[in-house]
Backbone as ProteinMPNN parsed JSONL, in Angstrom:
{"seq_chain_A": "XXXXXXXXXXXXXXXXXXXXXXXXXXXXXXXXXXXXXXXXXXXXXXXXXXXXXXXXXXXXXXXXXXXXXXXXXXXXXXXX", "coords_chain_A": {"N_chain_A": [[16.661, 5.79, 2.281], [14.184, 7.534, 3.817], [11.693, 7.823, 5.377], [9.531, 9.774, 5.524], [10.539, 10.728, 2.409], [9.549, 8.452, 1.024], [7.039, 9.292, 0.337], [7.555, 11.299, -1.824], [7.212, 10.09, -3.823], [5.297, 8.628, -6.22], [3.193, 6.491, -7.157], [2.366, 5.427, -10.455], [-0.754, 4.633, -11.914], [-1.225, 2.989, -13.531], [0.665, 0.81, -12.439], [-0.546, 0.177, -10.403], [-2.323, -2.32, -8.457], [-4.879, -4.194, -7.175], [-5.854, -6.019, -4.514], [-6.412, -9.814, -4.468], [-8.506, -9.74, -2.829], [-10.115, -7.763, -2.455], [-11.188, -6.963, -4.854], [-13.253, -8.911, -5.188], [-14.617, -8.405, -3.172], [-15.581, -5.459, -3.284], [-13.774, -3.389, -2.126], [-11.894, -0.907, -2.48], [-8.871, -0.345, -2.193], [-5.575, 0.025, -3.597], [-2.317, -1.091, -4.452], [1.17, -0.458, -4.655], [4.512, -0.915, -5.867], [7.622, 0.543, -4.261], [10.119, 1.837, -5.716], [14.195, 1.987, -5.597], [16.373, 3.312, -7.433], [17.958, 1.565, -8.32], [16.318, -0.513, -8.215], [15.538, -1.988, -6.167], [13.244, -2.604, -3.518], [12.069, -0.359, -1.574], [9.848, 0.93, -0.268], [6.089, 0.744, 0.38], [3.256, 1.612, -1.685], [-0.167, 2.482, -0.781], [-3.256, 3.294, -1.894], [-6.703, 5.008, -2.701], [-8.618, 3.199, -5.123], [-10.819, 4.097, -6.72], [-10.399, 7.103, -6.209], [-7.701, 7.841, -7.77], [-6.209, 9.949, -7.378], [-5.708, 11.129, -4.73], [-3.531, 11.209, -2.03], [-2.511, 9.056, -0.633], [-0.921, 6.227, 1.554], [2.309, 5.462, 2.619], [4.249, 2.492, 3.352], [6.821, 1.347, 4.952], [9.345, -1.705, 4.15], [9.386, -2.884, 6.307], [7.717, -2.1, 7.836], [4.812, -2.397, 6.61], [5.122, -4.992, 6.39], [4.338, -5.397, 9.113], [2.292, -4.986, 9.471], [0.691, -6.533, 8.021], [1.182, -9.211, 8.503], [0.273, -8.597, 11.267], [-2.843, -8.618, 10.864], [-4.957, -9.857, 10.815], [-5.527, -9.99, 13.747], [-5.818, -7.539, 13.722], [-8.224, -7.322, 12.062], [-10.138, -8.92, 14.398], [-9.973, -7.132, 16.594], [-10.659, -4.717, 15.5], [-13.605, -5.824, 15.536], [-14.331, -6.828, 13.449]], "CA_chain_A": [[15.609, 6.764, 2.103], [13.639, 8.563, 4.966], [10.317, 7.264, 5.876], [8.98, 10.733, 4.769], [10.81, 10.561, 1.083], [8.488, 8.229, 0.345], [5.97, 10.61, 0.058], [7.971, 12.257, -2.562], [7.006, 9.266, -5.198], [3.388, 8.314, -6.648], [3.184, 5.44, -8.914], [1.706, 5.574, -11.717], [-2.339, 4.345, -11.629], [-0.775, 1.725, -14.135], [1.307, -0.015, -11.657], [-0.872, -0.033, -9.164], [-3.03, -3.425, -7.979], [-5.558, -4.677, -6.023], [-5.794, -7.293, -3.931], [-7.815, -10.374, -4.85], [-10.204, -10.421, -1.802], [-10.365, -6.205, -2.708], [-11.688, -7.289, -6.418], [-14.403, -9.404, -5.181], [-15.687, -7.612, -1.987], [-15.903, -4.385, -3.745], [-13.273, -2.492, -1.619], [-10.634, -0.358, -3.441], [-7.386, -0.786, -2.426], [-4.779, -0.726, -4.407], [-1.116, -1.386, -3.815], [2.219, -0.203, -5.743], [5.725, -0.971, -5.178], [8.3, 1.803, -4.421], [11.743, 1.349, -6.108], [15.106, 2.761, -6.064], [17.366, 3.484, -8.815], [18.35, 0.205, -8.938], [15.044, -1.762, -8.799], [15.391, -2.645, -4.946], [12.082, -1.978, -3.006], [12.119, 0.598, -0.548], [8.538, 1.121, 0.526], [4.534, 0.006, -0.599], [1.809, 2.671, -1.715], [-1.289, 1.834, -0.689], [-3.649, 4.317, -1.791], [-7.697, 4.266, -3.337], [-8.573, 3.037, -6.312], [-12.157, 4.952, -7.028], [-10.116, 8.426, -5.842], [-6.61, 7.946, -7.552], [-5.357, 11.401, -6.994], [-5.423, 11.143, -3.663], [-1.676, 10.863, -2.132], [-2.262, 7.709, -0.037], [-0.205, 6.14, 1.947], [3.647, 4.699, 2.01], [4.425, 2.059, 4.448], [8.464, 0.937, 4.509], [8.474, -2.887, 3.489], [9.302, -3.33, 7.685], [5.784, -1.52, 8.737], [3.899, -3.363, 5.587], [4.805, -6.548, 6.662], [4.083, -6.125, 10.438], [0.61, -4.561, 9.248], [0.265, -7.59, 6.646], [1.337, -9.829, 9.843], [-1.107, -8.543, 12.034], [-4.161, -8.417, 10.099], [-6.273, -11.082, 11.763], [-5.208, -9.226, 15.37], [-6.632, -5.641, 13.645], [-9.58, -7.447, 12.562], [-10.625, -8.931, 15.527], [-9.829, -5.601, 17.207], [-12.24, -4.083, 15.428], [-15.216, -6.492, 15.404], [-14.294, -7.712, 12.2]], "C_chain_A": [[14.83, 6.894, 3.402], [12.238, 8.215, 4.665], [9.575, 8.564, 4.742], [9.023, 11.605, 3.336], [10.152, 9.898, 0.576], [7.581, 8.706, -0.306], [6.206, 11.627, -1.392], [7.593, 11.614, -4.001], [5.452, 8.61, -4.752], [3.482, 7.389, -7.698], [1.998, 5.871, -9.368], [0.143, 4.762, -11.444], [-1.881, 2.987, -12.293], [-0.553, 0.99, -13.46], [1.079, -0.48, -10.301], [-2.026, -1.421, -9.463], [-4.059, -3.444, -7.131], [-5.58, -5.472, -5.586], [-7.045, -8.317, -4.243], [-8.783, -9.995, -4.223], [-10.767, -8.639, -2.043], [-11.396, -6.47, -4.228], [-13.17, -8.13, -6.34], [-15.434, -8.926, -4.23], [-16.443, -6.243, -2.629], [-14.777, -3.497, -3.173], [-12.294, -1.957, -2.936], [-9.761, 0.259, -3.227], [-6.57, -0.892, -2.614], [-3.186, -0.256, -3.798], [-0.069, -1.224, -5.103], [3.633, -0.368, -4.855], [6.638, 0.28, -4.813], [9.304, 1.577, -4.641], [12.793, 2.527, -5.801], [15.261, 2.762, -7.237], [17.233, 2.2, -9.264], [17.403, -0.406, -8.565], [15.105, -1.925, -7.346], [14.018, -2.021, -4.074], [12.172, -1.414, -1.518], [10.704, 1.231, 0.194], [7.056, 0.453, -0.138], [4.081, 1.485, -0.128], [0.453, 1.987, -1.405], [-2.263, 3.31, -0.791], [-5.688, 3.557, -2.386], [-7.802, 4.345, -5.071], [-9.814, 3.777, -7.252], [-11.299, 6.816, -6.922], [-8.588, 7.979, -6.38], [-5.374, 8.852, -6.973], [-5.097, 11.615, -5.756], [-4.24, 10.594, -3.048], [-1.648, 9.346, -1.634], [-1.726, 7.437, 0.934], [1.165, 5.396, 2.115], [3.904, 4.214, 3.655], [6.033, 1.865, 4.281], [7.872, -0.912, 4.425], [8.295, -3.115, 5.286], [7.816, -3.169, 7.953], [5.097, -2.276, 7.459], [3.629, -4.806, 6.096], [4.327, -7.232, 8.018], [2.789, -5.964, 10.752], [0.111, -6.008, 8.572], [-0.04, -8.926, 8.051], [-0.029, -10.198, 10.608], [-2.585, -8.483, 11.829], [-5.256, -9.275, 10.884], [-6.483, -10.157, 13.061], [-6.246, -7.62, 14.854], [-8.099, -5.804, 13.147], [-10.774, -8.028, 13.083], [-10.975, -7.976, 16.188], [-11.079, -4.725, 17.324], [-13.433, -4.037, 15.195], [-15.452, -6.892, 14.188], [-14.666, -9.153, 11.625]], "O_chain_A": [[15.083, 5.93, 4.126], [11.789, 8.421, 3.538], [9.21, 8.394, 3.579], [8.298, 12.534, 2.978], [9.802, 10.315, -0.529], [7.373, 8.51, -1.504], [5.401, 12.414, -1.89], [7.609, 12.239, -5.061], [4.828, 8.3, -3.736], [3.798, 7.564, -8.874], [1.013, 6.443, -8.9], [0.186, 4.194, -10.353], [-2.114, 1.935, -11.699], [-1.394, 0.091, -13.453], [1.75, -1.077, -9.459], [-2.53, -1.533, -10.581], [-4.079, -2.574, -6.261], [-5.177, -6.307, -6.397], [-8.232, -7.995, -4.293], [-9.887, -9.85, -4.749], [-11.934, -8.404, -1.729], [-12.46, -5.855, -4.28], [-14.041, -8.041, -7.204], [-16.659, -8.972, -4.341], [-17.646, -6.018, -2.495], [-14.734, -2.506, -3.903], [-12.078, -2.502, -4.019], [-9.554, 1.334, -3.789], [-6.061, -1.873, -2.072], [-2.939, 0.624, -2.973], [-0.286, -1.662, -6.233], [3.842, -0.094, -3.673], [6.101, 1.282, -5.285], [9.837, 0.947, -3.728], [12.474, 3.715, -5.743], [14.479, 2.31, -8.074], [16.624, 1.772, -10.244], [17.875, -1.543, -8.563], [13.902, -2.156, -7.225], [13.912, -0.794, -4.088], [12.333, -2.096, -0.505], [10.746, 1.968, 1.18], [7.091, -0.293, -1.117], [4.247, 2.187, 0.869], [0.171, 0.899, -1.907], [-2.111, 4.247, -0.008], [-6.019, 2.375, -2.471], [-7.335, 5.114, -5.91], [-9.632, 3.957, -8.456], [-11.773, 7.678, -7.663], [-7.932, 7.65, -5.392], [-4.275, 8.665, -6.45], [-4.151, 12.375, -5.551], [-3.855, 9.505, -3.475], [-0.888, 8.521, -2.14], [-1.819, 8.386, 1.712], [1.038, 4.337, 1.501], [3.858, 4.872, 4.694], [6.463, 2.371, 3.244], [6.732, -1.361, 4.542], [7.188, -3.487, 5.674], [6.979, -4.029, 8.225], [4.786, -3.315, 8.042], [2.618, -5.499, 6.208], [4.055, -8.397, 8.307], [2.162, -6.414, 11.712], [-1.038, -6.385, 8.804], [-1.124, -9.383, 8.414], [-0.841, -11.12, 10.68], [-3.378, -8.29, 12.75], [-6.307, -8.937, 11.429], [-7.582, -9.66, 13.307], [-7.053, -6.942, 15.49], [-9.019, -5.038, 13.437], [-11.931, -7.908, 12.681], [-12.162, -7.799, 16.464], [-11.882, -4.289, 18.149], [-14.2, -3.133, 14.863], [-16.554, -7.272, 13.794], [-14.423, -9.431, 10.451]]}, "name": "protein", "num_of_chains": 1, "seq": "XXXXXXXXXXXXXXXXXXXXXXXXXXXXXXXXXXXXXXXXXXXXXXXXXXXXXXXXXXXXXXXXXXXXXXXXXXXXXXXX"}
């Protein structure tokens, strides 16, 4: 699937999550898997949870995990 097929799927509000440290700070967050056919995961939604309708965004799991990775590095960065 094509980076920009993602885009073509919206989970459901059901299946979407938040992250603990999202649940206690107040932020909202939330995170959904993206499947094929056959159940294998092909991208993450990350969209908000106060605004569901809003499209969001779809990382592949590669870019998720090098965002997930770097997290300390992005917030240092930005005076975090």
């Amino acid at each position: 699937m094509q980076k920009q097929e993602l885009y073509n799927v919206t989970p459901p509000v059901s299946e979407r999550f938040k992250s603990p440290l999202s649940q206690t700070n107040g932020s909202c967050v939330t995170f959904a898997p993206i499947k094929d056919t056959s159940g294998r995961l092909i991208g993450i939604y990350v969209g908000d949870s106060q605004n569901p309708d809003i499209q969001g965004t779809r990382y592949t799991p590669e870019e998720f995990i090098a965002m997930a990775d770097g997290i300390d590095s992005i917030r240092k960065r930005l005076g975090l």
